[in-house]
C-alpha positions as CSV (number, residue, x, y, z in Angstrom):
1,X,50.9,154.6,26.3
2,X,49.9,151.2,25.1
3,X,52.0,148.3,25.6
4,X,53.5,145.7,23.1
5,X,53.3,141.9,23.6
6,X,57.1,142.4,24.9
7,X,55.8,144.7,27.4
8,X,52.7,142.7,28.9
9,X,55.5,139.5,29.2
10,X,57.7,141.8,31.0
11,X,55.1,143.2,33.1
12,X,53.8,139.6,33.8
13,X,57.7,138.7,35.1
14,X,57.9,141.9,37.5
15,X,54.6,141.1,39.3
16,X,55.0,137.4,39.6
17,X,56.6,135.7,42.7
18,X,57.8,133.0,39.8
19,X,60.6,135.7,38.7
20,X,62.9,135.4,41.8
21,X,62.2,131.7,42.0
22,X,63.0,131.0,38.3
23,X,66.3,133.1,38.6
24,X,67.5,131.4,42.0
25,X,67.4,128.6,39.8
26,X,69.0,129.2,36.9
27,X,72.1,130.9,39.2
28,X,72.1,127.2,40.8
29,X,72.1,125.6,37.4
30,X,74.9,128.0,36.0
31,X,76.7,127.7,39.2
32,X,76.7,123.9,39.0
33,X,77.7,123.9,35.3
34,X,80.4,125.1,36.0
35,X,81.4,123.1,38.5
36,X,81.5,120.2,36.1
37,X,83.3,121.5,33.3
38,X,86.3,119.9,32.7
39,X,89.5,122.3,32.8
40,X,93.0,121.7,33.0
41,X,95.4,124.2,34.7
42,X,98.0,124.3,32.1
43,X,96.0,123.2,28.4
44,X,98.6,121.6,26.2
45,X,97.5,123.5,22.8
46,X,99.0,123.2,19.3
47,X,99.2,126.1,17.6
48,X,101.3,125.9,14.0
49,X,103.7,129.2,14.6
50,X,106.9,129.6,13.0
51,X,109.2,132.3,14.1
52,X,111.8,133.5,11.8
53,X,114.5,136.1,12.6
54,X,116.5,137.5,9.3
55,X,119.0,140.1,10.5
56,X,120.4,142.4,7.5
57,X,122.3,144.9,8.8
58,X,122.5,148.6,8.0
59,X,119.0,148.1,5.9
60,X,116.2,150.4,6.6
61,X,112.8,149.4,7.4
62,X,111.4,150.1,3.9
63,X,114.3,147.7,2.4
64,X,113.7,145.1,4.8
65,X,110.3,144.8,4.2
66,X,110.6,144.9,0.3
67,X,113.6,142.9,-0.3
68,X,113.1,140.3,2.4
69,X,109.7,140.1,4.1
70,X,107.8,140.3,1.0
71,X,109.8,137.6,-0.9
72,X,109.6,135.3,2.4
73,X,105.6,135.7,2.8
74,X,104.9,135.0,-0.8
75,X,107.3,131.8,-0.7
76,X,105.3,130.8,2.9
77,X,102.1,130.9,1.9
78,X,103.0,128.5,-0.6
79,X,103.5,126.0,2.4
80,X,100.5,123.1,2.7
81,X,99.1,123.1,6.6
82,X,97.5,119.6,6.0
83,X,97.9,117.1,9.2
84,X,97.6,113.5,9.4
């Protein structure tokens, strides 16, 4: 079976004594990457959410979503996210 151009590069990788050198090094490199990312333990992140509890009692499911979850989305998705 003839090999491709992808086949002689991987062939060239599995008999060269580079291989194990070059991947020793790029595990160091990863490994020291991640040493200097910066992270925090607890991230303060902003996230606009908006919880809203409507309680109508004795309504089904259907009506609840037809009468009052339908109106409500359609009414907040009027609402502008634009920050300063």
């Amino acid at each position: 079976m003839k090999e491709g151009i992808a086949g002689k590069i991987a062939g060239g990788f599995l008999q060269s004594k580079l291989s194990l050198l070059l991947m020793v090094a790029f595990v160091l490199v990863g490994a020291y990457s991640v040493y200097l990312i910066p992270r925090e333990e607890e991230p303060q992140i902003n996230l606009p959410v908006a919880d809203i509890f409507i309680g109508m009692p004795g309504a089904t499911p259907t009506e609840m979503e037809t009468k009052v979850v339908a109106p409500l989305e359609k009414t907040l998705s009027n609402i502008n996210e634009d920050r300063d």
